[in-house]
C-alpha positions as CSV (number, residue, x, y, z in Angstrom):
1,X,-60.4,-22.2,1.9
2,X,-58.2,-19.7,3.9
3,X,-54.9,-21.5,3.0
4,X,-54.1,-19.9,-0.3
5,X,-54.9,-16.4,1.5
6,X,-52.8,-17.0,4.0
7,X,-49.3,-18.3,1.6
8,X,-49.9,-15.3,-0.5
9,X,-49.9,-13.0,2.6
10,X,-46.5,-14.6,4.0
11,X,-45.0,-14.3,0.4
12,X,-45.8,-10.7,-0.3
13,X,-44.5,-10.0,3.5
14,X,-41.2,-11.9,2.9
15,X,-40.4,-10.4,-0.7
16,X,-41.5,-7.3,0.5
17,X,-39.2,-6.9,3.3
18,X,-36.7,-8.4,1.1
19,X,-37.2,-5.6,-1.3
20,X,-36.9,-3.1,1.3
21,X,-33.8,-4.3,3.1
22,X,-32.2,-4.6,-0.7
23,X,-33.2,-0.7,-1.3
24,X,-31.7,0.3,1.9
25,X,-28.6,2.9,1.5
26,X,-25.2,1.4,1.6
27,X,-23.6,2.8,4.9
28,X,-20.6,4.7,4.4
29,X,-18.0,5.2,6.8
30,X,-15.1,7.8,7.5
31,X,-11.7,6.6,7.8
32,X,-8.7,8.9,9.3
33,X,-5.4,8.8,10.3
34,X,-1.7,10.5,9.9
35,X,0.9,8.6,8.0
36,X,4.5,9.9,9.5
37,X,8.4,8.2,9.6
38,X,9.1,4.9,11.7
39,X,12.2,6.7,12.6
40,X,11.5,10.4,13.6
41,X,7.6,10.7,13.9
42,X,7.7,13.1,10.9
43,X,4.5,13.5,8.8
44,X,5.0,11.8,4.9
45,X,3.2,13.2,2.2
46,X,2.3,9.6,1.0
47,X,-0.1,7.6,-1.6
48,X,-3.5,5.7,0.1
49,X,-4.6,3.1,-2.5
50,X,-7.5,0.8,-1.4
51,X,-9.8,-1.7,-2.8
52,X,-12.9,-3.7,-2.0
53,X,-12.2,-7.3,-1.5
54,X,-12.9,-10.0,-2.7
55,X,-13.2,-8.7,-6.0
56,X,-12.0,-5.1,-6.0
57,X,-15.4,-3.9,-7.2
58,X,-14.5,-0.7,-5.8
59,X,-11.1,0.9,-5.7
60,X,-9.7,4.4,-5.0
61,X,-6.5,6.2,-4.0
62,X,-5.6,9.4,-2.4
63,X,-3.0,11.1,-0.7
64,X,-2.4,12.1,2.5
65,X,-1.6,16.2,3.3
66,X,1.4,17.9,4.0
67,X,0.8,17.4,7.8
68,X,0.3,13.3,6.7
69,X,-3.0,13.6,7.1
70,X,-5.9,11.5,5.3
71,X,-9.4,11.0,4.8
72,X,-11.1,7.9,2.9
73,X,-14.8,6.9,2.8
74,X,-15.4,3.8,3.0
75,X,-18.7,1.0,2.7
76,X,-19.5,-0.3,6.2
77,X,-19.7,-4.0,6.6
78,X,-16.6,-4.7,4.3
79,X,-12.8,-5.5,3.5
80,X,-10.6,-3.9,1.9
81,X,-7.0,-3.7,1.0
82,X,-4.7,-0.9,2.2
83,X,-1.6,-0.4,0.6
84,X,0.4,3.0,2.1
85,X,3.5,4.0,0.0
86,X,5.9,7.1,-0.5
87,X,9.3,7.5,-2.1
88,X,12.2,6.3,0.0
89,X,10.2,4.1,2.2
90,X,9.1,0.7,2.4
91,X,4.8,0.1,1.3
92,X,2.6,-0.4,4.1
93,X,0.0,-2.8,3.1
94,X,-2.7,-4.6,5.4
95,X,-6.6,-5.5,5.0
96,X,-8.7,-3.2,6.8
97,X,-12.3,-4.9,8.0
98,X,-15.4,-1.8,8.3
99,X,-17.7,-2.0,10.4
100,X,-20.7,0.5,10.7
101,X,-18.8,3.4,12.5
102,X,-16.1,5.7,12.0
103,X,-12.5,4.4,12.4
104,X,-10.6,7.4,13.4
105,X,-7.4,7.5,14.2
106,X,-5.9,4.4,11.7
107,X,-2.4,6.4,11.8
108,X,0.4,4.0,9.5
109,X,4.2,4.1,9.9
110,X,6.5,3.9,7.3
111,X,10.2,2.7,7.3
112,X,12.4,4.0,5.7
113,X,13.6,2.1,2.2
114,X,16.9,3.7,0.9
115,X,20.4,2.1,0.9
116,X,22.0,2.1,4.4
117,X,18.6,2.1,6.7
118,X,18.9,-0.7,9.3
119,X,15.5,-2.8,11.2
120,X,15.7,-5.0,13.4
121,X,13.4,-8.3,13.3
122,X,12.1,-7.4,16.7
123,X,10.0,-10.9,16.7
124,X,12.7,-13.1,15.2
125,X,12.9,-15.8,18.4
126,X,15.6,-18.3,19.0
127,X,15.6,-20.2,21.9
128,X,18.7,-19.5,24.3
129,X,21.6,-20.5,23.2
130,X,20.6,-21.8,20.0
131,X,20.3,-21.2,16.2
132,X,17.3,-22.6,15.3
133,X,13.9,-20.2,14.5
134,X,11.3,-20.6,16.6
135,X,7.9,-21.0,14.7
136,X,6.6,-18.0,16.4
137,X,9.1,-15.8,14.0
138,X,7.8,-16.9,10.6
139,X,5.3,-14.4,10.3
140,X,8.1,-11.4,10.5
141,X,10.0,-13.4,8.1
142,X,7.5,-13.9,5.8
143,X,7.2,-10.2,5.8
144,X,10.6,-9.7,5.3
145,X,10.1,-12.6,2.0
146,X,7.6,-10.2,0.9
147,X,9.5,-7.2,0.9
148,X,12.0,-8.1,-1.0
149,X,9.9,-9.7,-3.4
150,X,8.4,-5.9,-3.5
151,X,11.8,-4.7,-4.1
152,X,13.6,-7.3,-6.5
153,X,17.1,-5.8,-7.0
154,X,17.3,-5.2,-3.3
155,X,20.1,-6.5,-1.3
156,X,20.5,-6.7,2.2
157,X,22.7,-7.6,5.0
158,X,21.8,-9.9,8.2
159,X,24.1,-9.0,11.0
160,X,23.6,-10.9,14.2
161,X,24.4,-9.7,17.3
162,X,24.1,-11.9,21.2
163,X,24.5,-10.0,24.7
164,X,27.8,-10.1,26.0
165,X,27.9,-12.5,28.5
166,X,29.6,-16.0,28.4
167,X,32.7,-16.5,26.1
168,X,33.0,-14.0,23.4
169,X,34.2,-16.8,20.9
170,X,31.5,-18.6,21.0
171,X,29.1,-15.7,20.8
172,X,30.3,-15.0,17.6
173,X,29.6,-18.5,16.0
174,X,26.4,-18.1,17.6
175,X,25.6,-14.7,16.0
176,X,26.6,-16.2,13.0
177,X,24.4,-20.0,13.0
178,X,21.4,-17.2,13.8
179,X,22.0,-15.2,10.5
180,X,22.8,-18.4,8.1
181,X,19.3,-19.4,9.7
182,X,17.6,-16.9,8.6
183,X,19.0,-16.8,5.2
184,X,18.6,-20.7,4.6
185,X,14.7,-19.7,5.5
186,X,14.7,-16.9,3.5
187,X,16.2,-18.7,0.5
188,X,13.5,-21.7,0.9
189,X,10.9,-18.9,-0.1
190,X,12.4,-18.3,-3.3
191,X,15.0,-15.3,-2.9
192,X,18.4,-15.8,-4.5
193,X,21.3,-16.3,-1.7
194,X,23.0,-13.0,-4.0
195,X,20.8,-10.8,-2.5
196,X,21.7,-11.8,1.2
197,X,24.9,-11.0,2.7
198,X,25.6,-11.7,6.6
199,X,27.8,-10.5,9.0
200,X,28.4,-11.9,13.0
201,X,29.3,-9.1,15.6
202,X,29.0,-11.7,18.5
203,X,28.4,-9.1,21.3
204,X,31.1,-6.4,20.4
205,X,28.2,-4.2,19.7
206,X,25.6,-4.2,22.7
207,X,23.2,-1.6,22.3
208,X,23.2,-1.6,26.3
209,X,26.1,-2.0,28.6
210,X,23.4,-2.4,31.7
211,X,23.9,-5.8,33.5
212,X,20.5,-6.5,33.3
213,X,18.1,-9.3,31.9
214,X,16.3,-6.9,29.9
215,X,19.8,-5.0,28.4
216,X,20.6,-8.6,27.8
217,X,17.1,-9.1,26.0
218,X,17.7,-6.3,24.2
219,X,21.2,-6.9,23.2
220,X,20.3,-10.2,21.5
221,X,19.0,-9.9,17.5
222,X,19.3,-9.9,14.0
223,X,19.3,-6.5,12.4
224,X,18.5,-5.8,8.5
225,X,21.1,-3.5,6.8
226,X,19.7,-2.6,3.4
227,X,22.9,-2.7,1.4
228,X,21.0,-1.5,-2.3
229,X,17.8,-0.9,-3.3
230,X,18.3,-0.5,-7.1
């Protein structure tokens, strides 16, 4: 005779708490940081656009101050996508995962975008000796793919450089296997072999004459030399 009593009770406290949790208030958090230059740490008045994933139900975009500085607020327990961009530099985009408490301090660096800048593909890994990518580097080159796909009439030059030990000949064919690598890659992910030039320098230009295994380390890359943007 109790049993009905009893179901009815469990389903008013289960709805009911359901109810409750449902009329809670959406938690909203504070997000700062300082966008400033890759190059020179200088603040960049810059545009903060950012929207709630997966289905960008909520979007928003500021800008930072004259100092760089920026403020967003934010729904805890959610993703978003962060895109940071200002004239003359390259976007800064990633997804940004809230949690329930304030993230201060989410400072973004931009690089700079216009004709002549040079970066270096600091994780671009061969193995010694050789020209062929390691699988470790296709995350940095797929960001590289990406940029240019941001930028479509870009153009850019690869220039490889080794250290300068061994025979100088042969460091220049190897400087040069290294940049055709990259630009067979970055080909195979749709951009047009116009907009890649390359150039060996073998090691005639070290950026360290130490003879160490870290100036060595250091010597050894492929640098990015935006030729155009427009």
């Amino acid at each position: 005779m109790n049993k009905p009593i009893t179901y009815t009770l469990i389903l008013l406290f289960f709805f009911g708490f359901t109810a409750v949790e449902a009329s809670l208030p959406d938690t909203v958090v504070t997000v700062t940081g300082k966008v400033t230059s890759k190059d020179d740490n200088t603040p960049i008045k810059a545009l903060i656009e950012y929207k709630k994933l997966p289905y960008g139900s909520e979007v928003g975009k500021i800008s930072s101050d004259d100092n760089g500085e920026y403020t967003i607020y934010l729904h805890g327990d959610s993703k978003y996508s962060f895109k940071v961009s200002s004239a003359g530099y390259f976007a800064h985009t990633e997804q940004l995962v809230i949690d329930t408490n304030a993230l201060d301090g989410k400072d973004i660096s931009l690089s700079g975008g216009d004709a002549g800048y040079v970066f270096r593909l600091d994780n671009l890994i061969f193995a010694a000796g050789d020209d062929k990518i390691n699988a470790q580097s296709n995350e940095e080159l797929n960001g590289l793919t990406d940029r240019l796909n941001e930028y479509p009439n870009m153009v850019i030059q690869l220039e490889g450089h080794t250290d300068t030990q061994g025979n100088a000949n042969q460091n220049m064919a190897l400087s040069e296997r290294r940049v055709q690598s990259v630009k067979t890659y970055l080909t195979a992910k749709g951009i047009t072999g116009e907009r890649i030039r390359t150039r060996a320098y073998g090691g005639t230009k070290p950026l360290s004459t130490e003879d160490t295994e870290e100036a060595h380390i250091h010597n050894r890359r492929v640098e990015v030399r935006i030729i155009s943007v427009n």
